[in-house]
C-alpha positions in Angstrom: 47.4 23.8 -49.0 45.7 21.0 -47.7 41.8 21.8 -46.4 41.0 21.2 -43.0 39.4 18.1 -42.1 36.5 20.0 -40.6 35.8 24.1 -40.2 34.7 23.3 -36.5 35.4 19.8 -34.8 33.1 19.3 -32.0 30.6 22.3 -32.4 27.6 19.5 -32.7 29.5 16.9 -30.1 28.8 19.6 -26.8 25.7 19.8 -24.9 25.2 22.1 -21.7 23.7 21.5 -18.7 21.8 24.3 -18.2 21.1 22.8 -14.2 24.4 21.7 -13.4 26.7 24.1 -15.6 28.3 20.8 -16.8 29.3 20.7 -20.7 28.8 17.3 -21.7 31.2 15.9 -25.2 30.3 13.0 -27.0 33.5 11.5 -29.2 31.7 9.0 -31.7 33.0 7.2 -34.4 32.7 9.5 -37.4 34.6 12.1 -35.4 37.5 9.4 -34.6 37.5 8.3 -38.7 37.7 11.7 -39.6 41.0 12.8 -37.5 42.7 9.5 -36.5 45.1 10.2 -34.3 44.9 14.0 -34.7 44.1 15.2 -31.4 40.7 17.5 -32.3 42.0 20.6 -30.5 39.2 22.8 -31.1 36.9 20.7 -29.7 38.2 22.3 -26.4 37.8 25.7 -27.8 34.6 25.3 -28.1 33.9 24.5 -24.7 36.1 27.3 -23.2 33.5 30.1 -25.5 30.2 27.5 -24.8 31.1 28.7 -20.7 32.7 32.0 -21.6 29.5 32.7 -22.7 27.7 31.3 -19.3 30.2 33.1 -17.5 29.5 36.5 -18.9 25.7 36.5 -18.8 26.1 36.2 -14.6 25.2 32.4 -14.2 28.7 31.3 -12.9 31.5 32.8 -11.3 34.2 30.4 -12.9 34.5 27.3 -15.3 37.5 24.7 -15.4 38.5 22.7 -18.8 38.9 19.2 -18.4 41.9 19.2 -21.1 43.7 16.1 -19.2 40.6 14.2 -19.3 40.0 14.6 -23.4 43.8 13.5 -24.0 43.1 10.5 -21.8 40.0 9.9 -23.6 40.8 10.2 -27.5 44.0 8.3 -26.9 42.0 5.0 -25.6 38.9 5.8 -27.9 41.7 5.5 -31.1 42.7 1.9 -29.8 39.1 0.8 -29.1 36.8 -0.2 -32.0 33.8 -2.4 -29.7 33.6 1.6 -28.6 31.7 3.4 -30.6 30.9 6.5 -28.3 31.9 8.1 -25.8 30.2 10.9 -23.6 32.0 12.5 -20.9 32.3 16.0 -18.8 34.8 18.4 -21.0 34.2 21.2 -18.9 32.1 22.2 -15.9 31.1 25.8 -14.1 29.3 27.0 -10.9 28.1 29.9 -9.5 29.7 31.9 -6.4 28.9 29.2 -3.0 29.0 31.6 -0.2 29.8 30.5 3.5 32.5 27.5 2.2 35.5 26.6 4.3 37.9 23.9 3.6 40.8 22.4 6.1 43.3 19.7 5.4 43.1 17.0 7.5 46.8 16.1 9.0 48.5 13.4 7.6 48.0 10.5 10.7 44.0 11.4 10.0 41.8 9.1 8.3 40.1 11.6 6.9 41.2 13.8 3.6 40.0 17.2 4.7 36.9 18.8 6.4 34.2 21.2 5.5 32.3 24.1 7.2 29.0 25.6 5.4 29.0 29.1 6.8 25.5 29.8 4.3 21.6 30.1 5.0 19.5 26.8 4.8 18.1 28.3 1.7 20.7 29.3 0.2 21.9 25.8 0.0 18.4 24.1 -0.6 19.4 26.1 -4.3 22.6 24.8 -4.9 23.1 21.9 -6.9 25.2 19.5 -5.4 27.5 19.0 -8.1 28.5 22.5 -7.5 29.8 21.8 -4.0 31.5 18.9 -4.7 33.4 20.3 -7.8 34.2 23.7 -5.1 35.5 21.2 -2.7 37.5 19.3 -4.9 39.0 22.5 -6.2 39.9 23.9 -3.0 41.6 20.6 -2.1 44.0 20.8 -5.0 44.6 24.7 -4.1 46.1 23.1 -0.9 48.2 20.5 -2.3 46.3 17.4 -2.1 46.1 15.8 -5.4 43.6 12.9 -3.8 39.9 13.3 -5.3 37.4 13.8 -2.5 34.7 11.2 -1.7 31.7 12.7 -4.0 29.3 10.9 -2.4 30.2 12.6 1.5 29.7 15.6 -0.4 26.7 15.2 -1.7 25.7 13.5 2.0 27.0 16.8 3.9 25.1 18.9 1.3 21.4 17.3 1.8 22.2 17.3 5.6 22.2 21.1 5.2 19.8 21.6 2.8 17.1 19.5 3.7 17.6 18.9 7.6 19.0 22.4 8.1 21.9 20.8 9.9 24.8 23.2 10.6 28.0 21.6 8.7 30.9 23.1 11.0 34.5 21.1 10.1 32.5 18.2 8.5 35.1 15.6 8.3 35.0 13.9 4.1 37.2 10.9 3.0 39.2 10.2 -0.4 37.8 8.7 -3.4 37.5 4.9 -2.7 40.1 2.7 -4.7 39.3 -0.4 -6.9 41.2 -2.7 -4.6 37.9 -2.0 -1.6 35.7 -3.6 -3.9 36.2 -7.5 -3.5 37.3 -9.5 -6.2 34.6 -10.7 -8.7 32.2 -8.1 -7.7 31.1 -4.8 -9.6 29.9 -2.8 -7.3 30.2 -2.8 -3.1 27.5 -1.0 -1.0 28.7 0.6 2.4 26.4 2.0 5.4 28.0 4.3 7.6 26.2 5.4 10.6 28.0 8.1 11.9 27.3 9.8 9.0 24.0 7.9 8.5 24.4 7.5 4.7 24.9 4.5 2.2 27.0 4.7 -0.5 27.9 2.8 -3.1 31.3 2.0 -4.9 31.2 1.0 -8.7 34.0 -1.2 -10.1 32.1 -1.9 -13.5 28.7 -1.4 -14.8 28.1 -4.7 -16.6 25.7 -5.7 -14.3 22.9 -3.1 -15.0 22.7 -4.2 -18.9 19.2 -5.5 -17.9 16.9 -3.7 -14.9 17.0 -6.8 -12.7 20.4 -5.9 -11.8 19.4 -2.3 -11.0 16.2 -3.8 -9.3 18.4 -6.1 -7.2 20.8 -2.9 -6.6 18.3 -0.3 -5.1 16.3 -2.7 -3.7 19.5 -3.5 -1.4 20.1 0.1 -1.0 16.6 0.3 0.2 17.4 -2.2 2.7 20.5 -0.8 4.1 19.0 2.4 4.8 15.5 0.8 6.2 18.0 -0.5 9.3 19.5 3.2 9.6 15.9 4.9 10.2 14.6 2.2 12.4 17.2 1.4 14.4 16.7 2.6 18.3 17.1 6.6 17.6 16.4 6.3 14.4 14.4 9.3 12.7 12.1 7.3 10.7 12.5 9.2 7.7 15.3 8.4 5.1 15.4 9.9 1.3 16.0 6.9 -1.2 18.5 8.8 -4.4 17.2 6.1 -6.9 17.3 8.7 -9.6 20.5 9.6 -8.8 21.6 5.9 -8.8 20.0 5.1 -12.1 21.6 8.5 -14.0 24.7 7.7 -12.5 24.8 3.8 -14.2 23.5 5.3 -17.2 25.9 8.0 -17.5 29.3 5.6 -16.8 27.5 2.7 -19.2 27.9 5.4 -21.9 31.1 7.6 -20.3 34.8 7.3 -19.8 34.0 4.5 -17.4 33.6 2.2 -20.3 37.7 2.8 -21.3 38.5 2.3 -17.7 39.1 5.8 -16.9 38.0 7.4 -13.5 37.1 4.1 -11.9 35.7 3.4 -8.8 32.6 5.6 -9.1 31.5 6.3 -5.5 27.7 7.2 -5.5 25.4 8.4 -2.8 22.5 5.5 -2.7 20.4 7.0 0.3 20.6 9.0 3.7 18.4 9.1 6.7 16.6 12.2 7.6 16.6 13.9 10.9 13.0 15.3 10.6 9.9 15.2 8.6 9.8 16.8 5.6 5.9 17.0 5.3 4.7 15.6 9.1 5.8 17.5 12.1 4.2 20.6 10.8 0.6 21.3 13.0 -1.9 22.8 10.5 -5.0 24.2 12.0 -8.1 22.9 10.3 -7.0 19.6 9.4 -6.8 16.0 11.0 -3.5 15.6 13.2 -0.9 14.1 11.5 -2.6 14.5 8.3 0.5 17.3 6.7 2.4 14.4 4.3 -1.2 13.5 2.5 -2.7 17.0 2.4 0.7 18.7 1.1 1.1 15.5 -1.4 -2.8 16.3 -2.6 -1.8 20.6 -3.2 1.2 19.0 -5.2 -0.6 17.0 -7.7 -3.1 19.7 -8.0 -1.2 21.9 -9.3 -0.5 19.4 -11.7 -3.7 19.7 -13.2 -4.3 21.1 -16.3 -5.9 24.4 -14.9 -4.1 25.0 -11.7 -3.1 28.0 -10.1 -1.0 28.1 -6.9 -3.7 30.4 -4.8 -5.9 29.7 -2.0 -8.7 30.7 -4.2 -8.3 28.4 -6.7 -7.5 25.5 -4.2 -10.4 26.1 -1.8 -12.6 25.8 -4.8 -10.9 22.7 -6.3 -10.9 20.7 -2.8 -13.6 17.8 -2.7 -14.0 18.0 1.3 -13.8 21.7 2.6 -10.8 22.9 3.8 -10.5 26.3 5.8 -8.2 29.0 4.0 -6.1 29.8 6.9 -5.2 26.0 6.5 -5.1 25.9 2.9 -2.7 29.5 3.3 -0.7 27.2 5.8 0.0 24.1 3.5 0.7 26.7 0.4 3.8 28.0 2.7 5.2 24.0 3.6 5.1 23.5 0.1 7.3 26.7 -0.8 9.4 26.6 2.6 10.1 22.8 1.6 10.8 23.6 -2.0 8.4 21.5 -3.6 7.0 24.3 -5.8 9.1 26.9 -7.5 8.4 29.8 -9.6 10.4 29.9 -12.5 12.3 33.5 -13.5 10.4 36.2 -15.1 7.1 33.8 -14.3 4.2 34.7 -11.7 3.2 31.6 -11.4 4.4 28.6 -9.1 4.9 25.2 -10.7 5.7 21.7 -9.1 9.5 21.7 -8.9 11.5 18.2 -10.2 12.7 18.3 -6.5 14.2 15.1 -6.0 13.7 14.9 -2.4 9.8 14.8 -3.0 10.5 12.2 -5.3 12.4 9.7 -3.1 11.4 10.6 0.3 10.3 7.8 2.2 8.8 6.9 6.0 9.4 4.4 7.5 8.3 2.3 10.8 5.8 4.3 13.3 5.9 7.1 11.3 4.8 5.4 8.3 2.0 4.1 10.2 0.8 7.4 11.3 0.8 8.6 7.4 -1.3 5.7 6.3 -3.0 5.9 9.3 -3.9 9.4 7.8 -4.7 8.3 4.3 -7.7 5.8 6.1 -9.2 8.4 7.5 -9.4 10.3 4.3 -10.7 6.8 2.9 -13.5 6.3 5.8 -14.2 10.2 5.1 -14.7 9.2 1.6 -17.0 6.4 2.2 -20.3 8.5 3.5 -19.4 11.5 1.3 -18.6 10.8 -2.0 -21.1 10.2 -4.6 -20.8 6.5 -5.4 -19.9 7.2 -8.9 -16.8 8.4 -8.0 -15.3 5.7 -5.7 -14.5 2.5 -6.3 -13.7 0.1 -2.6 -12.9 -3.3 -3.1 -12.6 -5.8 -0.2 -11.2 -10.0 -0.8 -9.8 -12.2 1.3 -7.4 -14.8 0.4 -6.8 -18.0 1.9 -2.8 -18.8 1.2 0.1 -20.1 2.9 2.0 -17.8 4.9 5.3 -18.3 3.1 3.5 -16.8 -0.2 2.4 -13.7 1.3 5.3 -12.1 0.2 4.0 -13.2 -3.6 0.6 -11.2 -2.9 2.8 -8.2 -1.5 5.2 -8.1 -5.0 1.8 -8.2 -6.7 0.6 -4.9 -4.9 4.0 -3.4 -5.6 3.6 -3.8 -9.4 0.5 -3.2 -9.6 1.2 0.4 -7.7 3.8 1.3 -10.2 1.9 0.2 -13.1 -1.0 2.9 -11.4 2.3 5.4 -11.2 3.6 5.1 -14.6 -0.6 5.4 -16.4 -0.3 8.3 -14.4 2.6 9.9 -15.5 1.6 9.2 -19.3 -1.4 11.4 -19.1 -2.0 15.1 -20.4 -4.8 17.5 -19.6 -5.0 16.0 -15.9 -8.2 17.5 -14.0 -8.8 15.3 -11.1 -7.1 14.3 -7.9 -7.7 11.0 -6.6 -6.3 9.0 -3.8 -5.5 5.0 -3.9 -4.9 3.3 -0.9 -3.8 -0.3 -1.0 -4.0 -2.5 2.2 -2.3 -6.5 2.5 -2.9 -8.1 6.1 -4.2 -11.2 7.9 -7.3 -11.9 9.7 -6.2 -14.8 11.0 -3.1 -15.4 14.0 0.3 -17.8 13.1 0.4 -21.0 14.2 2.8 -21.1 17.4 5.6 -22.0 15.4 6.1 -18.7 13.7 7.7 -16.0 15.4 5.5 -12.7 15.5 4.8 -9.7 17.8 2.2 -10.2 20.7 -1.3 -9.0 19.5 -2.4 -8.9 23.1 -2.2 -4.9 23.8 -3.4 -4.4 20.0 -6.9 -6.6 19.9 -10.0 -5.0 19.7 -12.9 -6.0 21.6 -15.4 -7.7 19.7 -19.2 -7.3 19.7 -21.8 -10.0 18.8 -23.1 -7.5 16.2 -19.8 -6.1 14.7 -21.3 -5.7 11.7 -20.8 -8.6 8.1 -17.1 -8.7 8.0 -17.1 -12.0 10.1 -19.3 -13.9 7.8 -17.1 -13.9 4.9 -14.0 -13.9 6.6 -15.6 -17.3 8.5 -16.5 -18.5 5.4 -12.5 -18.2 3.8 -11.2 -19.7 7.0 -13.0 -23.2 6.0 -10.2 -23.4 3.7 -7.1 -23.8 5.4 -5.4 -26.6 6.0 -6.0 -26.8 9.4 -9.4 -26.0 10.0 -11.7 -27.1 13.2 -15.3 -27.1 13.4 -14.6 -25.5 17.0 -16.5 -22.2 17.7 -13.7 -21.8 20.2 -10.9 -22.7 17.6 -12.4 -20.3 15.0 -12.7 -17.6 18.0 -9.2 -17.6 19.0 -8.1 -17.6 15.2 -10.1 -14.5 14.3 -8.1 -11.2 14.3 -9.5 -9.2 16.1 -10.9 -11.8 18.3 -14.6 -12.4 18.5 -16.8 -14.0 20.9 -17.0 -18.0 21.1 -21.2 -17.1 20.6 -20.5 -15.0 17.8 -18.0 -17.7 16.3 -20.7 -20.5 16.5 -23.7 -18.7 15.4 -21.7 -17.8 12.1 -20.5 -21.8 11.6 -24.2 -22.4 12.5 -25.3 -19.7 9.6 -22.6 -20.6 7.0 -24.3 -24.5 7.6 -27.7 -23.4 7.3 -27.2 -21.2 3.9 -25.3 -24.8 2.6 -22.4 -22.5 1.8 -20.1 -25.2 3.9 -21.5 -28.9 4.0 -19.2 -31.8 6.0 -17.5 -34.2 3.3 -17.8 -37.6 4.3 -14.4 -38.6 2.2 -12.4 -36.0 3.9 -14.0 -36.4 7.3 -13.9 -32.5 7.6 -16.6 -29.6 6.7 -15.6 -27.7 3.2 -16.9 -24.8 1.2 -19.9 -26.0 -1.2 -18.8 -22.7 -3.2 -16.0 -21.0 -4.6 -17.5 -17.9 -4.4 -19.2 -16.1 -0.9 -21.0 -12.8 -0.8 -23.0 -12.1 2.8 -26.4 -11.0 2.3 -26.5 -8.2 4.3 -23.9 -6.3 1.5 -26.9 -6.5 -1.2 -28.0 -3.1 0.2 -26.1 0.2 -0.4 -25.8 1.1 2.9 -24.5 -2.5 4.1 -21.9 -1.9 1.5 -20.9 1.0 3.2 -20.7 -0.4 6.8 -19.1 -3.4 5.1 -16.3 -1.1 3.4 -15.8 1.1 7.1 -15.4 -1.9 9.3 -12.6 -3.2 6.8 -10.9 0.5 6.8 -11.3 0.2 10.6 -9.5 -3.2 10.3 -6.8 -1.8 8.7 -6.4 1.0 10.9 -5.9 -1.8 13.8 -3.2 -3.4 11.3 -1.2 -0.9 11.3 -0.5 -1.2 15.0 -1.1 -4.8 15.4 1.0 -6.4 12.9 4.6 -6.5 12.1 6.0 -5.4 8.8 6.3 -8.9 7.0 3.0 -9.4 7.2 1.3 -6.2 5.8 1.6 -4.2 3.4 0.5 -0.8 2.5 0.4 1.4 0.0 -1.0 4.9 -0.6 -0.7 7.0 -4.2 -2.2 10.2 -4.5 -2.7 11.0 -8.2 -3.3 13.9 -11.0 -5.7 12.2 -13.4 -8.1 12.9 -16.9 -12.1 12.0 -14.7 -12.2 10.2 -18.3 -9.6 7.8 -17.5 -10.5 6.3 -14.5 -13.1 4.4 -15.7 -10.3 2.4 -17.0 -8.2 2.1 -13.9 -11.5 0.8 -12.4 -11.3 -2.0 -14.9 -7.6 -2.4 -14.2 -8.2 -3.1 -10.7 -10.7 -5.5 -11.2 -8.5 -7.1 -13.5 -6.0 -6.9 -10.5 -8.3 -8.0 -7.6 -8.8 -11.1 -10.3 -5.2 -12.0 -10.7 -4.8 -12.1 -6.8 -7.8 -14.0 -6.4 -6.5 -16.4 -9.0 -3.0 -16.4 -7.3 -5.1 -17.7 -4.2 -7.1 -20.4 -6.0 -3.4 -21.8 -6.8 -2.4 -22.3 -3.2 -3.8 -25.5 -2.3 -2.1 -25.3 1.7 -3.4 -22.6 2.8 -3.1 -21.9 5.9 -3.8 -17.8 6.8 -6.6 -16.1 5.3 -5.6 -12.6 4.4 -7.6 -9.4 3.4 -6.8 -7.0 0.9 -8.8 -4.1 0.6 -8.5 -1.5 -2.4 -10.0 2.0 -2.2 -10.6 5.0 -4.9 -11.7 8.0 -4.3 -11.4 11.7 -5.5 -10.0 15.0 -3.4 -10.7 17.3 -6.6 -14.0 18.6 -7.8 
């Protein structure tokens, strides 16, 4: 008798899910060498007892074998040698979903079938959305139609519920997309829908994302489409960017069945706007209006630190500026109503969840203003109460034409995840500390660029604002089109100053030989490259210097349209040893900007771009 080929094919090719109930199979090479075209049977008997097992300690209520599927699979694998894995689903479970109905749509309707989610808010927020999308699918096929369901309306109907609390009566969901809707030549087609206010996306290959400027380029799109949805008149101003979902998804068919040409399209849910805040919206005594997004995202990476426990106690203590308990009691119960903390089985204590609505949520438009109108506050709080030692505020301006602002913005944007990822890589974390970043011009377009009226916005302007105008003065020398005009220089400034105030700092700036008039060019020029007032030599003027610029900012936010400003706030869980080294890192940062600057030789704005550190943490 001939000895089998192997006691147990497939016992080391399965891997559970232990999140999704999905039982992942890898076919490789060895395993196809080693049976040919034998069909490894038991590889499927191993995934019926790997759920079996599930099944019977109470996790799900049923399981489904994918049999079809590993045929399909193992006869293309055989015939394919540039293949040399495989991973796929071989078998999938979930748990009893209370509350689902499913109708069949009749056959002159566009739609496949609809969908009614009879179940508690909360009870949803705790499914995974695989789950309903595999239920769905199943009950389809119970009535006869052999169609796949469009995954990603699923998933869309299922965040509706579980995050807005939206009630999903006969919810109408499509078919699978086919091939033939993605135009020829092209891998992937992304579609906005605003009745259902979601953009999907339809995968016909997955060469494209062999290098991460193709993802870039993918959810940066994404990012855009569902920008329009939240800001367009009735928009919410809130939308939740799935980039995780979109990158696990292009991973998972680079490596899957995709790769032999099986189950293709891949329809993907890319983003969906939200109908309310997830963090604003919610009035907490005891702290500034508007202020819920920053103070719940602070308690978040708290409880990242090393020593954290999720009580009011330990918080209170841990809190840089006081808070009040009943506040601190307040933001403890967003945080668990919203799901952004969990406590795991058999565990008293709460833990930051991998919720991945924290993780993409985004605002967007007036409501992002009024978050980092929040986080300047926090920064001008910061300013005359935190020992000097522990904040770092950095103020520049750049003189640079306004066609390469968007250069300076990209800068901001790498340097931000640079900041994300040093964060990420650090253990024993025992400080929280805010960064804000802030891109915007101190100087008004020339009449041939198309902007929003600053009229309604301008602050008035005292002769003795403070140093900012000095400097700022000083930069504005540079442009291309500079006049020797205290009038001129008036009407340029944002906000606007006084024609008195204008000439008595041209007057100044002449007197101190920082700008002399060069005969050759017939126009005044800076003497220096390099311009520090001399009123910020003193501590305090620092201080004054650094709280007019957060005040500009502030007035930014309402003054200026979104392609000319940028801003960025990260609040983070950090080692108090490290940051000595993200100081250095934005001085090395502030540098490469400046440098950026000293490159643009028709300037014509003069931009400021203030930096500021500063801990919430003891």
């Amino acid at each position: 008798m001939a000895e089998p080929k192997t006691a147990k094919p497939g016992m080391n090719q399965l891997e559970l899910d232990r999140k999704t109930f999905e039982l992942w199979a890898t076919i490789d090479a060895k395993l196809v060498a080693e049976f040919g075209d034998e069909l490894p049977t038991e590889m499927i008997g191993n995934a019926r007892l790997t759920l079996a097992g599930v099944k019977s300690r109470g996790l799900i209520e049923s399981f489904e074998l994918y049999e079809t599927l590993f045929e399909q699979v193992w006869e293309r694998i055989t015939k394919r040698s540039d293949i040399k894995s495989v991973t796929f689903i071989i078998a999938a479970g979930a748990p009893r979903l209370p509350g689902i109905a499913l109708g069949r749509a009749a056959d002159d309707d566009s739609s496949l079938g609809y969908l009614t989610i009879g179940a508690q808010k909360t009870t949803i927020a705790r499914w995974q959305p695989e789950w309903l999308i595999r239920e769905v699918t199943k009950g389809m096929r119970g009535m006869g139609v052999k169609i796949e369901p469009n995954a990603a309306q699923i998933h869309c109907l299922w965040l509706h519920a579980a995050v807005n609390g939206e009630p999903i009566r006969r919810a109408a969901f499509g078919a699978t997309p086919t091939l033939d809707q993605v135009s020829e030549g092209k891998e992937y087609l992304i579609r906005t829908f605003r009745t259902r206010q979601e953009v999907d996306i339809v995968f016909a290959s997955f060469k494209t994302f062999r290098s991460k400027e193709g993802l870039s380029k993918l959810i940066a799109s994404v990012k855009e489409a569902v920008y329009r949805l939240a800001t367009d008149p009735g928009g919410s101003g809130y939308y939740l960017l799935l980039n995780e979902n979109i990158e696990k998804t292009i991973s998972r068919c680079r490596q899957g069945v995709q790769a032999l040409g099986l189950q293709l399209p891949v329809s993907v849910l890319g983003a969906v706007t939200l109908r309310a805040a997830l963090l604003e919206g919610d009035i907490v005594k005891g702290i500034p209006p508007g202020s819920g997004a920053l103070f719940v995202s602070i308690i978040r990476e708290m409880l990242t630190l090393e020593s954290a426990s999720f009580t009011k106690e330990w918080l209170a203590d841990r809190f840089l500026t006081p808070v009040a308990s009943d506040s601190i009691v307040e933001l403890m119960a967003i945080l668990k109503n919203r799901g952004f903390v969990e406590r795991p089985p058999k565990s008293e204590h709460w833990q930051v969840s991998d919720n991945i609505v924290f993780a993409g949520y985004r605002i967007c438009g007036r409501k992002s203003d009024e978050f980092h109108n929040s986080a300047l506050n926090a920064a001008a709080g910061a300013i005359a109460t935190v020992d000097s030692q522990r904040f770092g505020f950095h103020s520049v301006r750049y003189c640079i034409s306004e066609d390469k602002a968007a250069d300076l913005a990209k800068l901001i944007k790498d340097f931000r995840e640079m900041l994300v990822s040093f964060a990420r890589g650090q253990t024993a974390k025992d400080q929280v500390y805010q960064i804000n970043m802030q891109l915007f011009p101190i100087t008004r377009l020339s009449p041939d660029y198309r902007r929003i009226s600053l009229e309604k916005h301008r602050l008035e302007a005292e002769a003795g604002e403070g140093p900012w105008i000095t400097p700022v003065v000083y930069d504005l020398v540079n442009t291309t089109n500079f006049r020797y005009d205290p009038k001129w220089v008036a009407g340029k400034l944002i906000p606007a100053v006084t024609v008195a105030k204008a000439d008595a700092t041209l007057e100044l700036l002449k007197n101190l030989g920082c700008i002399a008039m060069d005969p050759i060019q017939n126009r005044f020029v800076q003497t220096t490259t390099k311009f520090e007032a001399p009123a910020m030599l003193t501590a305090d003027a620092q201080r004054e210097f650094h709280s007019k610029m957060v005040e500009l900012a502030g007035a930014a936010l309402s003054s200026e349209d979104f392609p000319r400003r940028e801003f960025s706030t990260l609040i983070l869980a950090l080692r108090e040893d490290s940051t000595a080294q993200i100081r250095n890192d934005i001085k090395t940062f502030m540098q490469d900007m400046a440098n950026l600057s000293a490159k643009s030789f028709d300037s014509d704005q003069v931009y400021q771009l203030n930096l500021q550190m500063f801990p919430h943490s003891k």
